[in-house]
C-alpha positions as a Markdown table, in Angstrom:
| # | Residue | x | y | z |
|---|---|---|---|---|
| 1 | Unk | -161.1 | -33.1 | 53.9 |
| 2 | Unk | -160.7 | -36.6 | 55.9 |
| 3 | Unk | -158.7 | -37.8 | 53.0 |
| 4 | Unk | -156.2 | -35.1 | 53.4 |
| 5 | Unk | -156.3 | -35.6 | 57.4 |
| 6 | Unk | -155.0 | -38.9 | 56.7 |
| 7 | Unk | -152.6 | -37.9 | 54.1 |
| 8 | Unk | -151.3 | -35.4 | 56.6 |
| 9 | Unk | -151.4 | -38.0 | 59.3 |
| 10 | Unk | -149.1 | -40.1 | 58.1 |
| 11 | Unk | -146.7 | -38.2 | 56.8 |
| 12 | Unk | -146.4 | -37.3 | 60.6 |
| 13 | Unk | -146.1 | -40.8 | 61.6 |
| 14 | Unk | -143.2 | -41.1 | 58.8 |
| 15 | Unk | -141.5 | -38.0 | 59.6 |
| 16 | Unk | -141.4 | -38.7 | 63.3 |
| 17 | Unk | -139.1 | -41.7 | 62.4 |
| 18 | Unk | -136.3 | -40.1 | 61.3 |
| 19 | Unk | -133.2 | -40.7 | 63.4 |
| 20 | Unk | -130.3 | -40.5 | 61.0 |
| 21 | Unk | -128.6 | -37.2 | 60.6 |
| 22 | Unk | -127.0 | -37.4 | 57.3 |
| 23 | Unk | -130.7 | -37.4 | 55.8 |
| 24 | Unk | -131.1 | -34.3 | 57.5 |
| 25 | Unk | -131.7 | -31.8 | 54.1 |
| 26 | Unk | -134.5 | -34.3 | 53.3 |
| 27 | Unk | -135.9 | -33.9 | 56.6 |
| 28 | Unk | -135.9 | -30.3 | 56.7 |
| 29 | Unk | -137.8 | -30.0 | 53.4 |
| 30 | Unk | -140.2 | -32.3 | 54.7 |
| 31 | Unk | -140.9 | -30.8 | 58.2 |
| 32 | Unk | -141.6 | -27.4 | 55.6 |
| 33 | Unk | -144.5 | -29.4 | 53.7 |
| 34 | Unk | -145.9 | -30.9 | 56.6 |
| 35 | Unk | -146.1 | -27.3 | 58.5 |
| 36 | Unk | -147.5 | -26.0 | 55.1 |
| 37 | Unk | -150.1 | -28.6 | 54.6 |
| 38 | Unk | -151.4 | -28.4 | 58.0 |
| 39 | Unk | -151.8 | -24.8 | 58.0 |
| 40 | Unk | -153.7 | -24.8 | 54.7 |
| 41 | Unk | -155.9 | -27.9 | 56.3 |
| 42 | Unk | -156.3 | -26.1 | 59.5 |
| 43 | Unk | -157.6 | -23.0 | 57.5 |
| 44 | Unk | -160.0 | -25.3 | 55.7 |
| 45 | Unk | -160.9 | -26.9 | 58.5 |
| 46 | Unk | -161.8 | -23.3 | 59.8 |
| 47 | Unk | -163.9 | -22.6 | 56.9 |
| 48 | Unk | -166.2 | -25.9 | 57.3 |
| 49 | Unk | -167.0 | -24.8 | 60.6 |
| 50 | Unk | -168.2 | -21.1 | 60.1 |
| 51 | Unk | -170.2 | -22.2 | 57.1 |
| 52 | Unk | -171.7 | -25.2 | 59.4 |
| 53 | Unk | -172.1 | -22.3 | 61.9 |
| 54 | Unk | -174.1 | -20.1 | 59.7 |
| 55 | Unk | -176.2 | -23.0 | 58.2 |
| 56 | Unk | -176.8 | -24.4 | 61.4 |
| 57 | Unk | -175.4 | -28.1 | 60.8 |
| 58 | Unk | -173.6 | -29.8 | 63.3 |
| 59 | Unk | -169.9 | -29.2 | 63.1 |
| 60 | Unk | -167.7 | -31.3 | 62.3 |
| 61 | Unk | -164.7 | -32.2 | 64.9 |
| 62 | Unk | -161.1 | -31.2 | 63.1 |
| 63 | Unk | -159.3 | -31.5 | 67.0 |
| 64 | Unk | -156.6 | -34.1 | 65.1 |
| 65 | Unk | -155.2 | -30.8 | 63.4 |
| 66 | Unk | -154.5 | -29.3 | 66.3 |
| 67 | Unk | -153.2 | -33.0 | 67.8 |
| 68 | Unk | -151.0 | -33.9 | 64.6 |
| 69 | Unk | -149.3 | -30.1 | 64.8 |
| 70 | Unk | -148.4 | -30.7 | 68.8 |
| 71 | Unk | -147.0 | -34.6 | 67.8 |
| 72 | Unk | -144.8 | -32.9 | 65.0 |
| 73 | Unk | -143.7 | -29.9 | 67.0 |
| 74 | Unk | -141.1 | -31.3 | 68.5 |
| 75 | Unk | -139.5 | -33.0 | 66.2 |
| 76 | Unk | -139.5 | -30.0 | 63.3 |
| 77 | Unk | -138.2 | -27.8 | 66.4 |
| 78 | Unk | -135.2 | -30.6 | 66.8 |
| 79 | Unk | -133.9 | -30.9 | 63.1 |
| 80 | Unk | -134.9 | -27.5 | 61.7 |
| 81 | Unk | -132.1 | -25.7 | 65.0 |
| 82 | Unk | -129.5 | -28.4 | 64.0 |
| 83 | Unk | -129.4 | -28.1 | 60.5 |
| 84 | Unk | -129.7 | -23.8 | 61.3 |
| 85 | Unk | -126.6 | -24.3 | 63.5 |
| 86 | Unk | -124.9 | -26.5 | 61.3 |
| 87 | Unk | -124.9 | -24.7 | 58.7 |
| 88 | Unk | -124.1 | -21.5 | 61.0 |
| 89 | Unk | -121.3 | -23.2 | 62.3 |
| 90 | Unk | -119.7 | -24.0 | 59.4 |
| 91 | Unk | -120.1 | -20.8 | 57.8 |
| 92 | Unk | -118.6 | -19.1 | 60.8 |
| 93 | Unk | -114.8 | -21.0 | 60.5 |
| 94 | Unk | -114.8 | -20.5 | 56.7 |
| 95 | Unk | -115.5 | -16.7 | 56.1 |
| 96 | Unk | -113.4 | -14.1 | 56.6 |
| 97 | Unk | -113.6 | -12.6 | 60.0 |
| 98 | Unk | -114.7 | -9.4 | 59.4 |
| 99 | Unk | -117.6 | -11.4 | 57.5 |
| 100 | Unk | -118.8 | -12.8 | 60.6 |
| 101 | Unk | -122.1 | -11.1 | 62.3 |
| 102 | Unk | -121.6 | -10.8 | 66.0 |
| 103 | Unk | -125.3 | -10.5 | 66.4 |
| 104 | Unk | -126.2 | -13.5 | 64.6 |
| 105 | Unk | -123.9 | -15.3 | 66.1 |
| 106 | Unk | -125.2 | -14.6 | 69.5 |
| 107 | Unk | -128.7 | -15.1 | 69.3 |
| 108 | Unk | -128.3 | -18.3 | 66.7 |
| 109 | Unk | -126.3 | -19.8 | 69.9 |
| 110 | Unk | -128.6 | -18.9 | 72.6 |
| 111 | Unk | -131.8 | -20.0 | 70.8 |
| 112 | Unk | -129.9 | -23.3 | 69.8 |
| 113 | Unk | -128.6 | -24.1 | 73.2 |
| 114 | Unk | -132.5 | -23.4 | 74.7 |
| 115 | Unk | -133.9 | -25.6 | 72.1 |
| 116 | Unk | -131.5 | -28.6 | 72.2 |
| 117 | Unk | -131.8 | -28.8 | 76.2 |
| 118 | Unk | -135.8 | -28.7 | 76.0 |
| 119 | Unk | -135.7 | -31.2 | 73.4 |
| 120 | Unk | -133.2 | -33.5 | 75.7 |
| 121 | Unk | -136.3 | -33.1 | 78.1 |
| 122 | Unk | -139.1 | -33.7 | 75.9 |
| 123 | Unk | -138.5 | -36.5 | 73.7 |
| 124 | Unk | -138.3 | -39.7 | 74.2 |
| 125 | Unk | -136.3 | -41.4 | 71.8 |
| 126 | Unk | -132.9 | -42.3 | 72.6 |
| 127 | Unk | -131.1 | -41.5 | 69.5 |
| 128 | Unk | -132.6 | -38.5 | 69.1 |
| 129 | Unk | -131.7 | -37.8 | 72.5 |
| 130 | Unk | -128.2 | -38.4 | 71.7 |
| 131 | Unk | -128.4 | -36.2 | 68.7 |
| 132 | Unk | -129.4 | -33.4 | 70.1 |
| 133 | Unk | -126.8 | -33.9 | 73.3 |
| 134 | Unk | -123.7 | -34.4 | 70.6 |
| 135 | Unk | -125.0 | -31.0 | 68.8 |
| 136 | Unk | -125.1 | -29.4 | 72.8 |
| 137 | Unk | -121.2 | -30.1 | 73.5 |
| 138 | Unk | -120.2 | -28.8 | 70.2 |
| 139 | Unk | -122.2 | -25.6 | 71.1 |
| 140 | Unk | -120.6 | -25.8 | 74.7 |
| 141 | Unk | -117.2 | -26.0 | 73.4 |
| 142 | Unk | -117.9 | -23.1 | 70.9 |
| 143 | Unk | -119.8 | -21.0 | 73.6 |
| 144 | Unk | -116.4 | -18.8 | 75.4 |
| 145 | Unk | -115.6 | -17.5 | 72.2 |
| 146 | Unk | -119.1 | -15.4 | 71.6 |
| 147 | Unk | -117.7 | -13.0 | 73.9 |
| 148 | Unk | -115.0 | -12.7 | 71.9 |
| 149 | Unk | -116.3 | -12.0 | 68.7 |
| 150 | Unk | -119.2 | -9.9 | 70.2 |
| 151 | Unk | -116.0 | -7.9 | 71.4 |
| 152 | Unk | -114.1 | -7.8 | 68.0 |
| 153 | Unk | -116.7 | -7.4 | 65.9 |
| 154 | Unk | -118.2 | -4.4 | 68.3 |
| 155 | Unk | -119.0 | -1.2 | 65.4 |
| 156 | Unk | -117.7 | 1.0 | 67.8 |
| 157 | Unk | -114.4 | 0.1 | 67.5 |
| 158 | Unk | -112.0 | 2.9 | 65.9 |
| 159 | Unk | -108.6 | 2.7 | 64.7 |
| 160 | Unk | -107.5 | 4.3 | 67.5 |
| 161 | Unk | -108.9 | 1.4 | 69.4 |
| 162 | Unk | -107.2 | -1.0 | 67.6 |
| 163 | Unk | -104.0 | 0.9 | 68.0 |
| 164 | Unk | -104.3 | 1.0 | 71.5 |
| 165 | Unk | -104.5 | -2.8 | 71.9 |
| 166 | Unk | -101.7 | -3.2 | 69.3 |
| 167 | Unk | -99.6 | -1.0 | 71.4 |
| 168 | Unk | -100.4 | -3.5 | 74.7 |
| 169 | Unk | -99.2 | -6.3 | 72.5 |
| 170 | Unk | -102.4 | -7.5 | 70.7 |
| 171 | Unk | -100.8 | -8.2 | 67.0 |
| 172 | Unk | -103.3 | -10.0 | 65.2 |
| 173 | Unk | -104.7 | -7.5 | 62.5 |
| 174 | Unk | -108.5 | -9.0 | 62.4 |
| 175 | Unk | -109.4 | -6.7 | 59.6 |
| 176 | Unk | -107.2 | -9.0 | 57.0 |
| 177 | Unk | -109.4 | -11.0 | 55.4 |
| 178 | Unk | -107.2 | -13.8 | 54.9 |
| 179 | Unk | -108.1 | -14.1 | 59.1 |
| 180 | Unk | -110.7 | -16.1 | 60.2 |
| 181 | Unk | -112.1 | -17.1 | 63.4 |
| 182 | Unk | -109.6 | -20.3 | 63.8 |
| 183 | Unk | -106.8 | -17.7 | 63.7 |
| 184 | Unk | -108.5 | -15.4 | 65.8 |
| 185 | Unk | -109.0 | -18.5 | 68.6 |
| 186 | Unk | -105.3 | -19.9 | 68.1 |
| 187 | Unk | -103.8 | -16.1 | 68.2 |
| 188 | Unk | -105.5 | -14.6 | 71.1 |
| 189 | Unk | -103.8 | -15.1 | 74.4 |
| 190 | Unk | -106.3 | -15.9 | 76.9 |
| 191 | Unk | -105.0 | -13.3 | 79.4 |
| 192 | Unk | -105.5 | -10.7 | 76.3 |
| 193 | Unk | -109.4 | -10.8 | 77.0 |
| 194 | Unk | -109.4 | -8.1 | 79.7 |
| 195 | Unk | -107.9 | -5.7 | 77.6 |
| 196 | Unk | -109.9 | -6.7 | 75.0 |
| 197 | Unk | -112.9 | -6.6 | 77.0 |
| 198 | Unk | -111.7 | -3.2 | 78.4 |
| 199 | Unk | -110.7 | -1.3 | 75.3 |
| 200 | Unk | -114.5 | -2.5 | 73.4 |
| 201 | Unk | -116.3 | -1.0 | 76.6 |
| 202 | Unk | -114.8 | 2.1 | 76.1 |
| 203 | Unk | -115.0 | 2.4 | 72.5 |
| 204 | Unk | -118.4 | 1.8 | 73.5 |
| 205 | Unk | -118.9 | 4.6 | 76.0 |
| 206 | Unk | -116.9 | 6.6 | 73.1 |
| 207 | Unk | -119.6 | 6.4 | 70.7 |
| 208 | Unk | -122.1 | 7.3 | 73.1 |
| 209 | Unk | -120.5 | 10.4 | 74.3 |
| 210 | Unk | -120.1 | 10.8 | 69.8 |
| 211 | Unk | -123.4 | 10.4 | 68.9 |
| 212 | Unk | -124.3 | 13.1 | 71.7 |
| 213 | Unk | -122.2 | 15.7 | 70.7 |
| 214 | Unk | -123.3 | 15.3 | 66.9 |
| 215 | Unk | -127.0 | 15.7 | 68.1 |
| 216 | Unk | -126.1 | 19.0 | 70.2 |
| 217 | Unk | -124.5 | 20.2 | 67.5 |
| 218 | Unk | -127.1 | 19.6 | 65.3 |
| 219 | Unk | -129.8 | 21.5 | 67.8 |
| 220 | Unk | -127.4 | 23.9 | 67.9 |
| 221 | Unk | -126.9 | 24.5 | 64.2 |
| 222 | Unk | -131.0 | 24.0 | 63.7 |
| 223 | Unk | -131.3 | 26.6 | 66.8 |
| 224 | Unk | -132.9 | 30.3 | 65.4 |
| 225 | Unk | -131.6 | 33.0 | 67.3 |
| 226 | Unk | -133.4 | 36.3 | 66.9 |
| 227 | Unk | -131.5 | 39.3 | 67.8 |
| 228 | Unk | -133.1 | 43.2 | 68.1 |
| 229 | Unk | -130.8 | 46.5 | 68.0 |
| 230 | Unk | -130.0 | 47.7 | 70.7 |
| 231 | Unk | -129.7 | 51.5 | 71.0 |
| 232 | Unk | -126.5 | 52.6 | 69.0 |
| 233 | Unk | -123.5 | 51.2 | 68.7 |
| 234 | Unk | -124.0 | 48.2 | 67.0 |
| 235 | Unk | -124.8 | 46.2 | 70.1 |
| 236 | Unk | -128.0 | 43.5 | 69.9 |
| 237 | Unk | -130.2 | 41.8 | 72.2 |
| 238 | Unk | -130.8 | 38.0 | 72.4 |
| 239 | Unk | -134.3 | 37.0 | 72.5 |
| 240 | Unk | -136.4 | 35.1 | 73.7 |
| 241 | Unk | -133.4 | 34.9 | 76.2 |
| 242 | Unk | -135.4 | 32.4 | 78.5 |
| 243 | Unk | -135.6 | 29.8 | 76.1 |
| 244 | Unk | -131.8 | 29.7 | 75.0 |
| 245 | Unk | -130.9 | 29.3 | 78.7 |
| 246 | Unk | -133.5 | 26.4 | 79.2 |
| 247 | Unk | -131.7 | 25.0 | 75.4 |
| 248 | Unk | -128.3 | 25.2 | 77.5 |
| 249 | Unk | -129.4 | 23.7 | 80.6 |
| 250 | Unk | -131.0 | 20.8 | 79.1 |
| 251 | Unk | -127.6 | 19.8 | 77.0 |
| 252 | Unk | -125.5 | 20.2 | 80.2 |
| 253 | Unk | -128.1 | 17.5 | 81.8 |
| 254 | Unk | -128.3 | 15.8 | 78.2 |
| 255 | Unk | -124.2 | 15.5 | 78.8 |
| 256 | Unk | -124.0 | 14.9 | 82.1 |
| 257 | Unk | -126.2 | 11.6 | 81.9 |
């Protein structure tokens, strides 16, 4: 076990040299095995102890596990979120548009910009410092058009949507998959974000007020309504009459929310 402690030791010490970026593939892969080889150690280590435990030996102290995983923390953190955005970022300019996930590309931008400013903080090493600060402006720059593509990207966008913004002068046809997000950020006037904004916020509300008329209708078409003769003539009676007006008042309140 000592002999793997060490082995695992200093591949920390090694790994917490890197600086340059274009080794960063290299450095990836190796942050993996060292994560992988200190969680099978730490398991080990775990072992060892309940078996001293139950045998009533002294145990042994495995506390460097738990030392080496804070000292190489950091550093996995750093490169792991740059080469995720990296290769997020590129992605994003070279598919088509309609490709991109809005979702993804929100929370891969928030968790990036968290991490990169805590790692500014944390470490010490200038160049690494630096790294992770040249990484932070290109996220800054890229950060006002999220909004954008959260808004264009929105699933609750119809044609009819799409119409209406085309009738207010908003030409670019985003569902062309020749377009991509370049063309999207030279085309779009930035006094065109209101009405983007405005038109995806009530396609929004839209879908809402959609999705609650298909589930009354749904009730309503699942709803057994029993019926008794009544007298002659053909007429009927409802029952149980109660519940059906407790079915109606609940979608008026259902609607009205």
């Amino acid at each position: 076990m000592q002999t793997t402690i060490n082995e695992i030791s200093e591949r920390v010490r090694h790994f917490q040299q890197f600086r340059e970026l274009d080794q960063i593939n290299d450095i990836v892969v190796e942050s993996a095995v060292i994560n992988d080889r200190l969680k099978r150690a730490s398991g080990q280590a775990s072992q060892i102890i309940s078996r001293e435990k139950l045998l009533g030996l002294q145990q042994k102290d495995f506390s460097i596990l738990t030392s080496l995983s804070r000292q190489v923390e950091p550093y996995s953190v750093l490169w792991t979120t740059i080469k995720e955005w990296q290769d997020a970022y590129k992605s994003w300019f070279e598919v088509s548009f309609v490709e991109i996930d809005a979702n993804q590309v929100e929370t891969i931008t928030d968790r990036t910009a968290k991490i990169l400013t805590q790692s500014i903080k944390s470490l010490s090493e200038p160049k690494l410092c630096d790294l992770a600060t040249r990484f932070l402006e290109q996220l800054k720059q890229f950060k006002p058009l999220v909004p954008l593509i959260l808004a264009l990207r929105c699933p609750s966008m119809r044609e009819r949507h799409w119409k209406q913004l085309e009738d207010k002068g908003f030409l670019l046809n985003i569902t062309d998959h020749h377009a991509k997000l370049d063309t999207v950020r030279v085309m779009i006037a930035p006094e065109q974000l209101d009405l983007i904004y405005s038109v995806r916020d009530i396609a929004i509300k839209e879908e809402v007020l959609e999705n609650s008329l298909k589930k009354l209708e749904d009730h309503w078409n699942a709803a057994v309504i029993e019926t008794l003769p009544y007298k002659s003539g053909g007429h009927h009676l409802i029952r149980p009459i109660d519940d059906l007006f407790q079915m109606i008042d609940d979608d008026i309140l259902s609607l009205q929310a």
